[in-house]
VEXDREN-2710 file (C-alpha; in Angstrom, 1 decimal):
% VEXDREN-2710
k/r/px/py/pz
1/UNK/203.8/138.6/92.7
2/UNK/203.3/135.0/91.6
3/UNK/199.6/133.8/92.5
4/UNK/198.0/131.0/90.6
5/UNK/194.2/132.4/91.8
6/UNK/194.5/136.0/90.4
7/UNK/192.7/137.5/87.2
8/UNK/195.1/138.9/84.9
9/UNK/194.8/142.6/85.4
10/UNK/194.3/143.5/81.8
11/UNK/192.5/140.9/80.5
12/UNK/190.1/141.4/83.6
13/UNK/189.6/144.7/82.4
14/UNK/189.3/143.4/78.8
15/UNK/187.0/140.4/80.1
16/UNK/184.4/143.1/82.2
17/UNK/184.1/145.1/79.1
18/UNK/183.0/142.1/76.8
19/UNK/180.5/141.0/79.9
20/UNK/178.8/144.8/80.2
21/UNK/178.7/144.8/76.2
22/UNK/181.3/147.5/75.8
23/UNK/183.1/146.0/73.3
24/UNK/181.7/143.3/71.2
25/UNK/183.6/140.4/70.0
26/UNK/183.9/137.5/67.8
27/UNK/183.7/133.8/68.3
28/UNK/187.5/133.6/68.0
29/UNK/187.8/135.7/70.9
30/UNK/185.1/134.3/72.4
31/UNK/186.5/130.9/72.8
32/UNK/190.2/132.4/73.5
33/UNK/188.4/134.0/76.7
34/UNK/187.4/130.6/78.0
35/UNK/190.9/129.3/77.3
36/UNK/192.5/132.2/79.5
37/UNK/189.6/131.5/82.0
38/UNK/190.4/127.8/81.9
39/UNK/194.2/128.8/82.8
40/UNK/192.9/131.4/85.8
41/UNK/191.1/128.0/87.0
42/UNK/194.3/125.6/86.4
43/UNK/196.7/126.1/90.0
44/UNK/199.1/124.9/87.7
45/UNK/199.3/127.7/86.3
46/UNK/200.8/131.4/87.6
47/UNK/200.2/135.2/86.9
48/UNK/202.9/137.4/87.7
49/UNK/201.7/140.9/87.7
50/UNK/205.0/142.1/88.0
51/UNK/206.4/140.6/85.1
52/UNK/204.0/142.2/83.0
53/UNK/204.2/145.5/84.6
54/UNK/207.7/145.2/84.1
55/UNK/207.8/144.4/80.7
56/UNK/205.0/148.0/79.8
57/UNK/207.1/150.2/82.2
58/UNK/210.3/149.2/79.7
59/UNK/208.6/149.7/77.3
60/UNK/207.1/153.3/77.8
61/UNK/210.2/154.7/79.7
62/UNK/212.6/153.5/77.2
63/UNK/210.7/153.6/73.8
64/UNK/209.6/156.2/71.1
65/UNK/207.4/156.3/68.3
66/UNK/209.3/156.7/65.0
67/UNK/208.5/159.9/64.5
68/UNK/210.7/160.4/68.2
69/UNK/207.2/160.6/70.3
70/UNK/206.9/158.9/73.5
71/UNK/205.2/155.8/73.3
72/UNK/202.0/154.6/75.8
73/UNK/201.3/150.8/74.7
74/UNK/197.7/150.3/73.3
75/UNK/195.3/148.6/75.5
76/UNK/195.6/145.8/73.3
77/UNK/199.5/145.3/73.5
78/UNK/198.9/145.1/77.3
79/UNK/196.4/142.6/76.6
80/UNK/198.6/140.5/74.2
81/UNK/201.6/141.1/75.8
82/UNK/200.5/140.1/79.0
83/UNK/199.7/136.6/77.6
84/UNK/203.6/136.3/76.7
85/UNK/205.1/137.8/79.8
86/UNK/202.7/137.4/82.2
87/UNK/201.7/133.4/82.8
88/UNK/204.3/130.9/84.0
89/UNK/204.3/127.4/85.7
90/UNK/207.1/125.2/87.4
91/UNK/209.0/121.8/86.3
92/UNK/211.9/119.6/87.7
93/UNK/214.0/119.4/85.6
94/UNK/217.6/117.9/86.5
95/UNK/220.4/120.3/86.3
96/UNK/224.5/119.9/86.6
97/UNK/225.7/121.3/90.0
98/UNK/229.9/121.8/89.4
99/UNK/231.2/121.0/93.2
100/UNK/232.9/123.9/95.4
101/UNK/236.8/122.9/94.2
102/UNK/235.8/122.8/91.0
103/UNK/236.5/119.0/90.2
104/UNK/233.5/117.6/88.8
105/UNK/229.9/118.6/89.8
106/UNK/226.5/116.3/90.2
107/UNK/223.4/116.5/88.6
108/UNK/220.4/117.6/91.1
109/UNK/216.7/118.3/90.8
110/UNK/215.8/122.0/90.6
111/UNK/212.3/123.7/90.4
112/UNK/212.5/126.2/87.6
113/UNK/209.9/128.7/86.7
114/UNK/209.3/128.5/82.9
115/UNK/207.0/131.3/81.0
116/UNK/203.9/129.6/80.0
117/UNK/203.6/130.8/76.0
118/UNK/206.2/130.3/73.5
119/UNK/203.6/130.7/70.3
120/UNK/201.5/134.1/69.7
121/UNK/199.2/134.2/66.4
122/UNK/197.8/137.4/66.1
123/UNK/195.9/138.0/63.0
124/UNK/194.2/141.7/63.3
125/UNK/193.4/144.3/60.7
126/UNK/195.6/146.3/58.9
127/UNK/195.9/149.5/60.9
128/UNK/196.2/147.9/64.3
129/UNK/200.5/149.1/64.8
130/UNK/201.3/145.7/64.5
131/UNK/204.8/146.4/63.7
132/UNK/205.3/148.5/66.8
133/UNK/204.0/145.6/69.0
134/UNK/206.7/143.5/67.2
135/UNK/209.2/146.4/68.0
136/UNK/208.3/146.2/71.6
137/UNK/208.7/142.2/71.9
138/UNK/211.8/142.3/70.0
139/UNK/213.5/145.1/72.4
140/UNK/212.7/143.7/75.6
141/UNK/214.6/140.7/74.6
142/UNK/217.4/142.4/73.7
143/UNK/218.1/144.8/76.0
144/UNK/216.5/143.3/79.3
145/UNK/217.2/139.4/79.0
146/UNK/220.3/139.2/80.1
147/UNK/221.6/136.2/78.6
148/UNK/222.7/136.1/74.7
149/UNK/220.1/136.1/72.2
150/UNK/220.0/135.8/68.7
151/UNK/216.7/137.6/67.4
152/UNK/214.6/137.4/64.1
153/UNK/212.5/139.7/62.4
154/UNK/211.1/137.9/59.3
155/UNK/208.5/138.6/56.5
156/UNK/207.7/138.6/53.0
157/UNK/209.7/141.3/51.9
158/UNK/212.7/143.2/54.0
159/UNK/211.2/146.0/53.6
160/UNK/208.4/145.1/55.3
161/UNK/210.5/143.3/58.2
162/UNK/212.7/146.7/58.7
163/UNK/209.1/148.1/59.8
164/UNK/209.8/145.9/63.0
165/UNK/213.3/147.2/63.5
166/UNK/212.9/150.6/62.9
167/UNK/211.2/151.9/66.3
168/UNK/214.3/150.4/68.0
169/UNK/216.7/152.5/65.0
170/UNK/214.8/155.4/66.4
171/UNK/214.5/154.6/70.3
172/UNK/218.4/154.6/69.5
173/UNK/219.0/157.7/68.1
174/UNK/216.3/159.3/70.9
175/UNK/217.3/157.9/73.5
176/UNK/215.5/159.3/76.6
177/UNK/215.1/156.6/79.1
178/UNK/217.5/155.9/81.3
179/UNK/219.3/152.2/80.5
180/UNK/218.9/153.8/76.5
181/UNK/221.1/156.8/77.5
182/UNK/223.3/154.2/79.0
183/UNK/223.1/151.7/76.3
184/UNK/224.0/154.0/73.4
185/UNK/226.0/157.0/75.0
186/UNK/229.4/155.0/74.6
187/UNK/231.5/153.9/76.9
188/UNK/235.8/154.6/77.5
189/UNK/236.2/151.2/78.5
190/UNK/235.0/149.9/75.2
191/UNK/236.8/152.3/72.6
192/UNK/239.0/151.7/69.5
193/UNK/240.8/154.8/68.3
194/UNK/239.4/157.9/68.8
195/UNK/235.8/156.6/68.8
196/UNK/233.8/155.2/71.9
197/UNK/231.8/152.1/71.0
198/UNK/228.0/152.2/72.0
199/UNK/226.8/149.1/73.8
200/UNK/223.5/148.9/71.8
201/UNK/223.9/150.2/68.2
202/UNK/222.6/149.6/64.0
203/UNK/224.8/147.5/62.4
204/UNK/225.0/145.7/58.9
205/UNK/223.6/143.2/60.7
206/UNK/221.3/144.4/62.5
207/UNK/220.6/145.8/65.7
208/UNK/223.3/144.3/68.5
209/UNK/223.5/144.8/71.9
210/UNK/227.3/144.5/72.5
211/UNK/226.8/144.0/76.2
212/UNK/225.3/141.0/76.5
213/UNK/226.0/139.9/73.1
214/UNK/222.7/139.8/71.3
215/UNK/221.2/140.9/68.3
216/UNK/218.2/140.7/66.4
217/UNK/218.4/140.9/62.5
218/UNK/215.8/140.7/59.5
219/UNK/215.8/138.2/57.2
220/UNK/213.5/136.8/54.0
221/UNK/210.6/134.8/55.0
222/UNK/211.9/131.2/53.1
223/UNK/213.0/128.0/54.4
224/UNK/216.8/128.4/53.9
225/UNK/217.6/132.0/55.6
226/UNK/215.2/130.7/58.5
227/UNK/217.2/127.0/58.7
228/UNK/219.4/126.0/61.4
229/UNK/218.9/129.5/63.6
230/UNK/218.8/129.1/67.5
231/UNK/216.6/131.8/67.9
232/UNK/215.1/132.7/71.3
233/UNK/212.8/135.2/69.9
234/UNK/211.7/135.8/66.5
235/UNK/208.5/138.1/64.6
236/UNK/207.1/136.8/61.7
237/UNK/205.1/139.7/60.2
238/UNK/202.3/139.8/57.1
239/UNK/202.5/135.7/57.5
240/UNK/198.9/135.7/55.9
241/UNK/199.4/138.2/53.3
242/UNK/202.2/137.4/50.7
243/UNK/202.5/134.7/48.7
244/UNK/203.8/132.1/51.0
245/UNK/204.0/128.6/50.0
246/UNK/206.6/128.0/52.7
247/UNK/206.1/126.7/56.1
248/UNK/208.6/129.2/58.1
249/UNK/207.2/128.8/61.5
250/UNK/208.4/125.0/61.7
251/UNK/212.3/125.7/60.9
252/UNK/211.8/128.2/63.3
253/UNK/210.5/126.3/66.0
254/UNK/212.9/123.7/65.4
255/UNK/215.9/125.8/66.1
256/UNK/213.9/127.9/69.0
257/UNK/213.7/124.8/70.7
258/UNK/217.4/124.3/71.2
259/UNK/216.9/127.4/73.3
260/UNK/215.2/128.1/76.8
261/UNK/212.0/130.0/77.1
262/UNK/212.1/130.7/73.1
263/UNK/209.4/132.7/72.1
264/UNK/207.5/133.2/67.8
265/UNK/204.9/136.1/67.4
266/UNK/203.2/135.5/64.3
267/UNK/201.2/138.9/63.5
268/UNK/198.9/139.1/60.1
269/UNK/196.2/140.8/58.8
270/UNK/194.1/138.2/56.8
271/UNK/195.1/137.3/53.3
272/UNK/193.5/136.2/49.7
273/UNK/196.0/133.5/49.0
274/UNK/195.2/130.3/49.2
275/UNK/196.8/126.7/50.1
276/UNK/199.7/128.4/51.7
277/UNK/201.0/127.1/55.0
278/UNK/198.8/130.0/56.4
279/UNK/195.7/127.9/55.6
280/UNK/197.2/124.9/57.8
281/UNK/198.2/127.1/60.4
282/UNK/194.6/128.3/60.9
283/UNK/192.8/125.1/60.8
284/UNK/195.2/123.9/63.3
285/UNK/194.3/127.1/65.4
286/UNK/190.8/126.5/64.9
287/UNK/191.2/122.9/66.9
288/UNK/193.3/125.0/69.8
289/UNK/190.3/127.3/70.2
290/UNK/187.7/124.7/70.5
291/UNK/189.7/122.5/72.7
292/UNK/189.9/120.2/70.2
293/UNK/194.1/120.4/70.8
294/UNK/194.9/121.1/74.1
295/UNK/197.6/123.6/74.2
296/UNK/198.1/126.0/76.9
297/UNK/201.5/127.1/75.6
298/UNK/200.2/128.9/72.4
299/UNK/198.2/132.3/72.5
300/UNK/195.6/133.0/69.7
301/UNK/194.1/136.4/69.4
302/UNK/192.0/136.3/65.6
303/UNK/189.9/139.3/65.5
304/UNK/187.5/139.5/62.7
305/UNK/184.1/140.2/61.8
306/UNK/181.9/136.9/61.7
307/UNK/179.8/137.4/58.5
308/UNK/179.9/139.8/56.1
309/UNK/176.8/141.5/56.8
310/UNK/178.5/142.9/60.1
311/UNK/180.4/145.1/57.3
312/UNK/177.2/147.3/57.4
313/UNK/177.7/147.7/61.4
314/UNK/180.4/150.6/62.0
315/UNK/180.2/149.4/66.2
316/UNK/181.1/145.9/65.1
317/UNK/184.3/146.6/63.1
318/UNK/186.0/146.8/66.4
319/UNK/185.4/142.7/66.1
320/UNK/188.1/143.5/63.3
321/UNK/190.2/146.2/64.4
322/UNK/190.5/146.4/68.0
323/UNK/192.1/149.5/67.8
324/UNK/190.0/151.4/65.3
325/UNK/189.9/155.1/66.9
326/UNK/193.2/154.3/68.3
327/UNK/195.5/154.0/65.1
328/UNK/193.3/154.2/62.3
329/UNK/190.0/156.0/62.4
330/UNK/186.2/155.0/61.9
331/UNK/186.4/157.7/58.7
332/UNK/189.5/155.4/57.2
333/UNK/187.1/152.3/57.2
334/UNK/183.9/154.5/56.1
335/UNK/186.2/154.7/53.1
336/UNK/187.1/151.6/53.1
337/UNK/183.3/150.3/52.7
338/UNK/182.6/152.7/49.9
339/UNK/185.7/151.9/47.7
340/UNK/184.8/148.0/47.7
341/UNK/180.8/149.3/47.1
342/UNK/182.5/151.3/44.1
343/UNK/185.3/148.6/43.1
344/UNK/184.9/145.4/42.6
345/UNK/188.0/144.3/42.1
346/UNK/188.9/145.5/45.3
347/UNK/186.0/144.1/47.1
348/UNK/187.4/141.1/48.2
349/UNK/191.1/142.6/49.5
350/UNK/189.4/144.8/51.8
351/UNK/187.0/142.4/53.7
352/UNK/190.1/140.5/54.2
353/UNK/192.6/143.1/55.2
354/UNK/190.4/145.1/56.9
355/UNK/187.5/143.2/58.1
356/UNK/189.4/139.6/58.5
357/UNK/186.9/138.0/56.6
358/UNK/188.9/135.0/54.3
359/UNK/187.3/135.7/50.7
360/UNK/190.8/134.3/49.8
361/UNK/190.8/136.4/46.6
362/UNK/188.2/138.0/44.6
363/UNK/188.4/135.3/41.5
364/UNK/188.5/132.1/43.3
365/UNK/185.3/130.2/43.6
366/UNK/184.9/128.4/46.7
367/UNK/185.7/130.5/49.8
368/UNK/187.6/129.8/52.4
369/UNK/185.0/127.8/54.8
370/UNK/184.3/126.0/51.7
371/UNK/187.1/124.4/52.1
372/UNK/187.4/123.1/55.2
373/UNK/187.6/119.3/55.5
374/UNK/185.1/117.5/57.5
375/UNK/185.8/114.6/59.7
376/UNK/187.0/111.3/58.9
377/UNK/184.0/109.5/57.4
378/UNK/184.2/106.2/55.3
379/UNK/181.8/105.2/52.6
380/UNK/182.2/101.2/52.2
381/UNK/179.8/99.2/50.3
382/UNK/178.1/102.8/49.3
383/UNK/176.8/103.2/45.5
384/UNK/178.5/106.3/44.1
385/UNK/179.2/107.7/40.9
386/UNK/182.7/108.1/39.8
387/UNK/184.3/111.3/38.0
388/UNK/187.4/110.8/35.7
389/UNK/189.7/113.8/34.9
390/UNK/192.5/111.8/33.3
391/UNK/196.1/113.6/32.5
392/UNK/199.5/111.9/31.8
393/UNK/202.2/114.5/32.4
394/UNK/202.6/117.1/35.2
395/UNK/198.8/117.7/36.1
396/UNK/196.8/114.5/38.5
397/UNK/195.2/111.8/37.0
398/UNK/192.1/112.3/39.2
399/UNK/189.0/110.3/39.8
400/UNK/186.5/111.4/42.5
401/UNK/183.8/109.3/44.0
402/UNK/180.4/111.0/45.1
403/UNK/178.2/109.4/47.3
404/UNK/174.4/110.6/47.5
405/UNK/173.8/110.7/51.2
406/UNK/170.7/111.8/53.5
407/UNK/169.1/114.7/53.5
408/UNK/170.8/115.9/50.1
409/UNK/174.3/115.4/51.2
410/UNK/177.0/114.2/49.4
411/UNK/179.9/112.4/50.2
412/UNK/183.2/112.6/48.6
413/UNK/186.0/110.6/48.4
414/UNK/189.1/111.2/45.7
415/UNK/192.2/109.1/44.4
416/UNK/194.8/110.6/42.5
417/UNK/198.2/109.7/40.7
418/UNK/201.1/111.0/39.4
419/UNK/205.0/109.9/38.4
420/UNK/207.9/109.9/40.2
421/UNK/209.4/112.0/38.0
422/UNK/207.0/114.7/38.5
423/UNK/207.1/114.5/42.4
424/UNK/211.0/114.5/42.8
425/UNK/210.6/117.7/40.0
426/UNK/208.6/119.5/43.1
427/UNK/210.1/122.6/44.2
428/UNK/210.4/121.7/48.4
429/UNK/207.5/123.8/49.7
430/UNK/205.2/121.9/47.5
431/UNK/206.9/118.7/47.8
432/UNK/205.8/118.8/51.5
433/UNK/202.1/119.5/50.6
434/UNK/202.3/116.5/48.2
435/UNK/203.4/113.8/50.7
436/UNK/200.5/115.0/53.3
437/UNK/198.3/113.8/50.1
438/UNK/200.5/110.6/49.8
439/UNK/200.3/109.7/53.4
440/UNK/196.7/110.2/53.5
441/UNK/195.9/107.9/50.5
442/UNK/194.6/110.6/47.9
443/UNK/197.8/110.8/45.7
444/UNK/199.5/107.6/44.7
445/UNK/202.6/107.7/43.4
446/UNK/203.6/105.4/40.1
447/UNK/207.3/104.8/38.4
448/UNK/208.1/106.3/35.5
449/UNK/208.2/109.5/33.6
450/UNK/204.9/109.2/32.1
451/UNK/201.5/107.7/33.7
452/UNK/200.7/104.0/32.1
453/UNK/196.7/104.0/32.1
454/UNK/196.4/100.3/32.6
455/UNK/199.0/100.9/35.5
456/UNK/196.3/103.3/36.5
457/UNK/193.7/101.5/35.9
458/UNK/194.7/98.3/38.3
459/UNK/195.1/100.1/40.5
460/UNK/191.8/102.4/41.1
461/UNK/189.9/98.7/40.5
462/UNK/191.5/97.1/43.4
463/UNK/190.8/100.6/45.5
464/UNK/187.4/99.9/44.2
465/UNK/187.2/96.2/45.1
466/UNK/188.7/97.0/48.6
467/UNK/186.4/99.3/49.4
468/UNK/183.2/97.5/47.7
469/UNK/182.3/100.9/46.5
470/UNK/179.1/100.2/44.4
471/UNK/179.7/102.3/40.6
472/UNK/176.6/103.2/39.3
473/UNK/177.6/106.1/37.0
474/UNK/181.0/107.4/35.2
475/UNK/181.5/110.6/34.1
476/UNK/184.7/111.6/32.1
477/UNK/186.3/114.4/30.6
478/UNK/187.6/112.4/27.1
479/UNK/190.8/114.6/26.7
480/UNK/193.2/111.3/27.1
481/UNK/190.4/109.2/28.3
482/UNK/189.9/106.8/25.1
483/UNK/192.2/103.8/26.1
484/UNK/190.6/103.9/29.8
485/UNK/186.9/104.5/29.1
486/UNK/187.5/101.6/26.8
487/UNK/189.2/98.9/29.1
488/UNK/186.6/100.5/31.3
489/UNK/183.4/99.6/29.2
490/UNK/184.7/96.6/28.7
491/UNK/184.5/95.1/32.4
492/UNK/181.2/96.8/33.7
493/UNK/179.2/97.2/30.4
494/UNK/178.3/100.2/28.6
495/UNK/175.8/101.6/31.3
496/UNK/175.8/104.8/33.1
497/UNK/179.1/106.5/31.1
498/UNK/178.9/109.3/30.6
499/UNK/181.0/111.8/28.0
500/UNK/181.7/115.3/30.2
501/UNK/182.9/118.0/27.7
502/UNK/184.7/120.8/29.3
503/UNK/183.5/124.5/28.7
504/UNK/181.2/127.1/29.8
505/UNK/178.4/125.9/28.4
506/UNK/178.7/122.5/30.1
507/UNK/180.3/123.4/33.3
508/UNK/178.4/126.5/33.9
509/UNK/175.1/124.6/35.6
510/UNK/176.9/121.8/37.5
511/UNK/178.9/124.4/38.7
512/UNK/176.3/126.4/40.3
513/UNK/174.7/123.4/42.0
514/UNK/178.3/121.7/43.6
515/UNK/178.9/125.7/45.0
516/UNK/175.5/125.6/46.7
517/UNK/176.6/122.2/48.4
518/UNK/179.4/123.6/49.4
519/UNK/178.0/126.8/50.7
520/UNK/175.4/124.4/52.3
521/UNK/178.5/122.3/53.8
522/UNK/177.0/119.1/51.9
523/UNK/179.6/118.5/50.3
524/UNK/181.2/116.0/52.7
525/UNK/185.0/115.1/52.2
526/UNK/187.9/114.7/54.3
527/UNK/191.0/114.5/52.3
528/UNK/193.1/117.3/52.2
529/UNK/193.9/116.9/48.5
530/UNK/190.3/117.8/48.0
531/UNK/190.2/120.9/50.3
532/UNK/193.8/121.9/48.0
533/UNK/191.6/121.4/45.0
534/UNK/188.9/123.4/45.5
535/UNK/190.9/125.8/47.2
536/UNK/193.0/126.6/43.8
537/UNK/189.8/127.3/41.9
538/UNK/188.6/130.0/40.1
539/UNK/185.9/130.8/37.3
540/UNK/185.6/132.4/34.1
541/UNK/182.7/134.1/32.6
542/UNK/181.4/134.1/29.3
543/UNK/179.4/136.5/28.1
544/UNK/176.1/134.9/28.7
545/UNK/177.4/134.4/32.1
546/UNK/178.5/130.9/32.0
547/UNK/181.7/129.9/34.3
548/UNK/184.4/127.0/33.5
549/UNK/186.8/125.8/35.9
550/UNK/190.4/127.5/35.7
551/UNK/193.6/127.3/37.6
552/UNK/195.7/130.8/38.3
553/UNK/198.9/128.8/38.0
554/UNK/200.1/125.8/36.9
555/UNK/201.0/124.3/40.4
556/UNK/197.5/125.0/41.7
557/UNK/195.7/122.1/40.9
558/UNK/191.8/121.7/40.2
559/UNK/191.7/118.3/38.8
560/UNK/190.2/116.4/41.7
561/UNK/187.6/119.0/41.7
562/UNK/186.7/118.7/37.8
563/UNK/186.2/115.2/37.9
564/UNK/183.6/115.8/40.6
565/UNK/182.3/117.9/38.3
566/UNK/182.0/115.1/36.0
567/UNK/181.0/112.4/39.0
568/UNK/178.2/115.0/39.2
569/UNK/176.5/115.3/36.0
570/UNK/176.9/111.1/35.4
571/UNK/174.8/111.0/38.8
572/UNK/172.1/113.9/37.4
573/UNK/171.8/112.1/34.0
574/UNK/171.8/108.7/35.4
575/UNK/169.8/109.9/39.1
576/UNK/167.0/106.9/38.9
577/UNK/169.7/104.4/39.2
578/UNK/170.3/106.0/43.3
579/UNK/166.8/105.9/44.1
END
């Protein structure tokens, strides 16, 4: 029954647990529990316990387990699902009335219940059944709304989204609950030739539900299969894990939203890629959990170990993997911990996978936290030193500004520039990242198919006059640099320019020091170009153990970050001038 006083019975459970230390968790969870507190508080708001009870009884009367085993949901899929099909509130909305004879209607006012969350992140360790709670979604929708619904099931590969659909493939072929048995036994009424046609059966398409309509299909996690779908449901699985430069959950939502009480479970174990959508998606969650975005349609359940020491505290991964014992056993993990003791090169996978901690892959430089903007902060008048990594073709033109702060904090500001030719040459998923830069002032855009310096040039001085920023050192990389650095020299004297040679031997010590900033969180920018850059960096070694800056591909760009590199060491040679 509706009440909008009650404790969710599973998450009460859940909540007494965490109180009487029985199961530790994270500060993800943490602040999750106080929004689902805050919602027990709102009398907006309404738990229907009958709902959810109604939605775990399908479930384990209808379903199996792939290998045809009865299925008894996790405590967990109680808990999650109970966020989905449990909370609901009440609108007016106006809705068309026909009249008794039929000949025209009215439009009248109508209370209508509506369910509360239409957005689930879950981002769990590997091992956790995701898939199967996917499954479960997926089927209720199918076979128990009653109106027509067009389902999808997407993720990096198809392989990976058939995992979703193939506990319904089985539930179909072992039947044992009773709506199944009448689902799939066929029906006389429905027949062609000598065959009777099932109401729920596997098709080329999917899996339809002929009854009512509906279906639910898999499809390639990119922009165009995902475009223009109405879907009232839809799974996006491993979202965190591939190589996904593509924002999928926006087309998504845009066509869920022709559609009543829609509803996108996003489910991923961390991942080690970097700069994908996934990135946005988290900071964005991040402001949901603190109350920073107010948001009471979205559920977020990010388990993960808070630091890496936890790793050494088998009772802790449970902060990870909530159902460690359950579906994959403490030994699994013990072996976990020793392979990335014994491999190196699969350190960094495993903390992510299975311990959701973001190293973002093992060769990249600055870890995910790293990279996190800061607020909006503005540095006028300020004496800085300026950092020039200069480039004419695809790669920024980029010039950072760093502005020694109090208590050995720096500030960081960063203007870049590139053609028009090279942004209309942008492949769509980047496109998009590159006019968040553009609307936030850090790329500018100039015409032509190859970058005029003195165009350049004009332009950064009047940024520089606008802002008063006070130059008191230079530092360049001269790889293209010679008709700037002179014009440069020129107007503000020879002083404080300084020649920045890329390589090991140069880079390696600068290097060190700007990744203990950042460690340190003194680093303090706020563009998002900047966060890009320094997520998209890596090192190389020498073999005296010096590193130099290195992209893995060509459309991850560092430049912004190697001219603070050079802002850097002009400031270090140059250091009296600031004090």
């Amino acid at each position: 029954m509706l009440s909008n006083t009650a404790v969710p019975i599973y998450y009460g459970r859940f909540r007494d647990a965490v109180i009487n230390r029985q199961i530790p968790v994270n500060r993800n969870i943490s602040m999750e529990m106080n929004r689902i507190d805050r919602l027990i508080a709102d009398p907006n708001f309404y738990y229907d316990d009958e709902a959810i009870e109604g939605w775990i009884s399908y479930c384990e009367r209808e379903l199996t387990l792939t290998d045809g085993a009865d299925l008894h949901l996790l405590d967990t899929f109680k808990l999650w699902g109970e966020q989905i099909f449990g909370w609901y509130y009440f609108v007016e909305e106006e809705v068309y009335e026909p009249y008794p004879d039929g000949n025209g209607g009215r439009y009248v006012k109508k209370v209508i219940k509506k369910r509360l969350t239409n957005k689930q992140y879950l981002i769990v360790a590997r091992g956790a059944a995701k898939s199967m709670y996917g499954a479960c979604i997926h089927n209720y929708f199918l076979n128990v709304d009653t109106t027509t619904t067009k389902q999808v099931a997407t993720a990096p590969t198809m392989r990976q989204a058939e995992e979703v659909l193939a506990p319904i493939r089985t539930s179909i072929t072992r039947a044992r609950g009773p709506l199944f048995k009448f689902l799939t036994a066929g029906n006389i009424h429905n027949s062609t030739s000598k065959m009777d046609k099932k109401f729920l059966a596997s098709t080329k398409k999917g899996i339809q539900n002929f009854l009512t309509d509906s279906i639910v299909e898999i499809r390639p996690m990119t922009i165009d299969k995902l475009q223009g779908l109405n879907t009232k449901c839809a799974t996006i699985d491993e979202w965190l894990s591939g190589d996904i430069r593509e924002d999928v959950m926006t087309p998504l939502e845009q066509g869920a939203n022709k559609v009543k009480d829609w509803l996108i479970v996003a489910i991923s174990s961390e991942g080690t890629v970097r700069n994908g959508s996934g990135d946005d998606i988290k900071i964005e969650l991040k402001k949901i959990l603190k109350g920073e975005i107010e948001d009471p349609h979205t559920s977020i359940w990010w388990y993960c170990l808070d630091s890496i020491d936890e790793v050494a505290h088998p009772e802790l991964w449970v902060k990870a993997q909530p159902n460690i014992g359950k579906t994959i056993s403490y030994e699994a993990y013990h072996r976990y911990v020793k392979r990335a003791e014994a491999a190196p090169a699969a350190r960094n996978d495993i903390l992510a996978k299975c311990f959701g901690i973001p190293m973002e892959g093992y060769t990249y430089f600055f870890t995910y936290q790293e990279t996190l903007p800061h607020s909006k902060q503005d540095y006028w008048r300020m004496a800085c030193s300026l950092g020039a990594d200069l480039s004419q073709g695809d790669d920024f033109c980029a010039f950072t500004f760093l502005f020694p702060l109090k208590y050995g904090d720096f500030g960081v500001k960063t203007r870049n520039y590139i053609t028009r030719r090279t942004l209309n040459r942008l492949p769509l998923s980047m496109r998009e990242k590159y006019e968040e830069f553009i609307k936030e002032g850090s790329l500018i855009v100039l015409e032509g198919a190859v970058l005029n310096m003195m165009e350049v040039y004009e332009d950064l001085d009047n940024y520089i006059i606008e802002k008063e920023y006070i130059v008191q050192s230079f530092g360049y990389d001269p790889y293209n640099a010679e008709e700037f650095v002179k014009r440069w020299t020129t107007e503000n004297g020879p002083f404080g320019i300084e020649t920045v040679r890329q390589g090991a031997r140069t880079e390696s010590v600068p290097l060190g020091e700007i990744k203990i900033l950042a460690e340190d969180r003194k680093l303090i920018f706020d563009e998002s170009l900047m966060s890009f850059a320094m997520g998209n960096c890596i090192t190389l070694e020498d073999t005296n153990g010096n590193r130099k800056l290195y992209k893995k591909k060509r459309d991850r760009k560092i430049d912004a970050v190697a001219a603070l590199v050079d802002a850097y060491v002009a400031y270090k040679v140059n250091i009296e001038v600031f004090e």
